[in-house]
N, C-alpha and C positions, 0 to 999 in steps of 0.2 A: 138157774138164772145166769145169763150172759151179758146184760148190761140193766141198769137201773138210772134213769135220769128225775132230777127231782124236779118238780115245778113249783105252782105257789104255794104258801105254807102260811095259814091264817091261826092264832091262837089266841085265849083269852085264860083267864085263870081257872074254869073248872072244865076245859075241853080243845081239843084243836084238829083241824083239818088239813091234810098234804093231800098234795097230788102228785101220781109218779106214773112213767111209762116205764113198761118192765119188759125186758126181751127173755123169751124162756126158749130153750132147746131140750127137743126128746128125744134122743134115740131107740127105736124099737126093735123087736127080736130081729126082724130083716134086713135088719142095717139101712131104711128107712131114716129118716131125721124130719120132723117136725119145725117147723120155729114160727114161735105168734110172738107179736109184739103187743102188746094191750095197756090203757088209761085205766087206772088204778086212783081209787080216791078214799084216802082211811079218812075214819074220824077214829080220835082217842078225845080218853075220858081219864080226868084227875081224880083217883083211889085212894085215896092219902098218900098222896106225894108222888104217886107211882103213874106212869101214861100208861096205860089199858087200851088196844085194839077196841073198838066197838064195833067197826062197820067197816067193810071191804065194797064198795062199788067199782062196778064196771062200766062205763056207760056208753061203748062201744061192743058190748059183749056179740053182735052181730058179726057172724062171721061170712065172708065170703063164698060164695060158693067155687071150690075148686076144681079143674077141667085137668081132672089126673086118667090120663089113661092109663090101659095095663103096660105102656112103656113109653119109650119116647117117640113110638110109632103108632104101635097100636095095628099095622099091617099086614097083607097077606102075601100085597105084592109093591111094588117100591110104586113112592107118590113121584108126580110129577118132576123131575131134576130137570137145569138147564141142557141147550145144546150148547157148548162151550164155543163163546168165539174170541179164533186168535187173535191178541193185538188190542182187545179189546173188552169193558167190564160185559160179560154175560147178567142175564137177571133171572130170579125164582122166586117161583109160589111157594117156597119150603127152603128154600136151603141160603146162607151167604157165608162166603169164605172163601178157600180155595180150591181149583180140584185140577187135576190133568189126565189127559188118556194118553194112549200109546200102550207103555210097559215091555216084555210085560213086565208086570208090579209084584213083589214077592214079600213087600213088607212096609211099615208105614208105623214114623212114630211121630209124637206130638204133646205138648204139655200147655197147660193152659191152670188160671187158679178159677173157683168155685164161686161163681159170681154172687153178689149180695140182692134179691132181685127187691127194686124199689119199689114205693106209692104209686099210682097208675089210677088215682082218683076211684079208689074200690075195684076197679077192673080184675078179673083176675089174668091168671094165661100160663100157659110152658114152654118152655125152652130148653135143646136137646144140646150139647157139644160133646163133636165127639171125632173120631179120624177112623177111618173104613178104605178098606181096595175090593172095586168093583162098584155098578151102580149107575154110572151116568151115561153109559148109551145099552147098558144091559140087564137085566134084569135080578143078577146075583149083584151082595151085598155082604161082606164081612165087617161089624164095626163096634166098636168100643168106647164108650164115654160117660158123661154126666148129665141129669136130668133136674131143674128146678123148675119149681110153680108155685105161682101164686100171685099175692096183690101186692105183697110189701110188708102188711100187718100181718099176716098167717101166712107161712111158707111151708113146701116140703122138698129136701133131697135127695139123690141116690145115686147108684153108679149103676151101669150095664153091660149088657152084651148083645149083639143081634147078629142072627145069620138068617139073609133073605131067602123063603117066602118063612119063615119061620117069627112067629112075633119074638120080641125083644123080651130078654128075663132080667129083672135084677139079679145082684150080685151083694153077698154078703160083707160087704165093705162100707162102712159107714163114711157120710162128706158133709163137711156143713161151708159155709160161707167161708170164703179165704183160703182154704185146701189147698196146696200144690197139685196138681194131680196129672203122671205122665201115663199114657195109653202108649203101648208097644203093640201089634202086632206082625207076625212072622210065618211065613212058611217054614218045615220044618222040611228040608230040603228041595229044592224043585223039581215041582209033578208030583208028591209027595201026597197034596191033600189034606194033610195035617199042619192045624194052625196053631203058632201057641200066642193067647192074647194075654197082656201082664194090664192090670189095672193100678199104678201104683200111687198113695198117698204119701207125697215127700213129706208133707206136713206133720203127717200123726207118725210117718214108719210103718203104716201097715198096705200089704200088698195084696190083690186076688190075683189068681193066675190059673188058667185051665187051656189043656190042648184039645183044640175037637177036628172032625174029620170034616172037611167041606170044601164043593165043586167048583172053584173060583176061574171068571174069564181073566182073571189078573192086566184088564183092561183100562184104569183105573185107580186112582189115589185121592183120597179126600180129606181136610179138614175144615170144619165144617163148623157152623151154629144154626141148629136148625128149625123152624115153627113144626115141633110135632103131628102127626094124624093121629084122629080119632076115629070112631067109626062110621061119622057121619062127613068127614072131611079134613081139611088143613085147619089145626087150632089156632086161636089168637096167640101170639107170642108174648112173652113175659114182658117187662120193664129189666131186663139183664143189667144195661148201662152198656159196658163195653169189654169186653176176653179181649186178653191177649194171649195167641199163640206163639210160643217160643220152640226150638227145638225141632221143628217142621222139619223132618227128612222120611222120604221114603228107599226103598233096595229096586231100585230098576236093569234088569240084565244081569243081576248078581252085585253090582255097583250102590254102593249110599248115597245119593244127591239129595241135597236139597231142593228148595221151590222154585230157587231161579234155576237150577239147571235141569229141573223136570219142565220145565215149560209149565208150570202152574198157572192157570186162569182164575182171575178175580172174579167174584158171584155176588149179586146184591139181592136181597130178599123186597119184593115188593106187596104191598098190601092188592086187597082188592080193586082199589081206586088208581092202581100202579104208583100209588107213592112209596117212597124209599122206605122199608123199615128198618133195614141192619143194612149196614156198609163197612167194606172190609177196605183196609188200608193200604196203601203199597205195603210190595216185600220188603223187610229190613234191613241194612247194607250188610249184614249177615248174611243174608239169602233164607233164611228160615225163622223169619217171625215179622208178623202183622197183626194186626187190630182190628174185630170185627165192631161195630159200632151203634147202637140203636139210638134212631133216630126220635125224635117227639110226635114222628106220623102217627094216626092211631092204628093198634092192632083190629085185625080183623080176621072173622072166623070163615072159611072157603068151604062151601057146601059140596060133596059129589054128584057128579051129574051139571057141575057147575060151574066148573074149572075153566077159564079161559089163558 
């Protein structure tokens, strides 16, 4: 249990009733993570002198149905991404945050913490962050991040990996709510082919890290929040609140820059209705950190075959 709030609490001399919302977290062998939050209502019962449990009610026990793909794509071949324009916010079916072309791009890193995802009036939904090179006028994709879903009351987390057309795997690295969490990755010399991606949690100290072999246009930089696909199309996005990205630098021509000197373009995610759903911030007098933003629009699920 990770948090216990108490509510009313009625008593009389031979019995009494509380009510409590109770937040629980589970970690599974996958490094998976769970969290339900549930209305809890005891009675106790006077035993000689002693309060005795009698009755545990739930009276929310209904749980959500959650829209968990096998990752945070679920893909075979990359969804929809903007055509980026200069000077000016770009919008998506799938993606808000920042991204640039040119390069080429040899590496990309980015930190952001593990959002708490809120009530959405039962709704449920997911939501992808994560920073990747490649992808936005090509159809390769190297990228690494964080996965939540849910409605608020029942949640689940995880970390990733994805190399395009290849679906997305988890990663044996456990995240719950609050996490620090910096994504590295790196070509391991140019032309090379060999990537190494560092998953790392500042918060707990523990780190994933694997090198794999993959054919990058290094056309591309992105950090991103994004309305995962399914198999049936673009998912409803979660209730996030708001990520902030810190740390935003990618390796352009062998050089570290950040987001103002990569010429980064800002991305807004809009629903089907083209209302705003996530909006990403200006760059920060830093140059490498903004705010991606969810708005009160409602999410919405994008059918294939249906995309406009």
């Amino acid at each position: 249990m990770t948090n216990l709030t108490w509510g009313a609490i009625t008593a009389d001399d031979s019995a009494a009733t509380a009510n409590t919302i109770e937040t629980w977290v589970t970690t599974f062998g996958d490094a998976t993570t769970d969290q339900s939050t549930d209305a809890n209502v005891y009675t106790l019962v006077n035993q000689s002198g002693t309060g005795l449990i009698q009755d545990d009610q739930q009276p929310t026990t209904a749980s959500p149905t959650l829209h968990v793909t096998p990752g945070p794509s679920g893909r075979s071949q990359p969804t929809p991404v903007p055509t980026l324009v200069s000077g000016g916010q770009s919008t998506s079916r799938n993606w808000s945050g920042y991204a640039a072309t040119g390069g080429p791009y040899t590496g990309i890193s980015g930190t952001w913490t593990v959002p708490q995802v809120e009530a959405s009036n039962g709704a449920s939904g997911v939501g992808a962050t994560w920073v990747g090179v490649g992808g936005v006028n090509t159809r390769d994709l190297i990228q690494a991040g964080t996965q939540d879903s849910g409605s608020g009351r029942q949640n689940e987390y995880q970390a990733w990996v994805e190399m395009l057309p290849a679906a997305s795997e988890h990663v044996t690295l456990a995240v719950i709510p609050g996490d620090s969490i910096t994504v590295t990755i790196n070509e391991q010399g140019i032309g090379t082919n060999e990537w190494q991606i560092v998953v790392a949690d500042n918060t707990s100290g523990k780190t994933y890290q694997t090198t794999v072999s993959y054919v990058s246009s290094h056309s591309s930089v992105e950090w991103i929040e994004e309305a995962p696909s399914g198999r049936n199309g673009i998912l409803a996005i979660d209730n996030f609140g708001a990520i902030s990205f810190t740390g935003a630098t990618a390796v352009d021509n062998g050089q570290h820059v950040d987001l103002g000197k990569v010429g980064a373009q800002p991305i807004a995610l809009l629903n089907a209705q083209k209302q705003p759903l996530a909006v990403p911030s200006a760059i920060g007098s830093d140059g490498k950190s903004f705010t991606v933003e969810r708005t009160s629009a409602p999410a919405t699920t994008t059918r294939r075959g249906g995309l406009h």
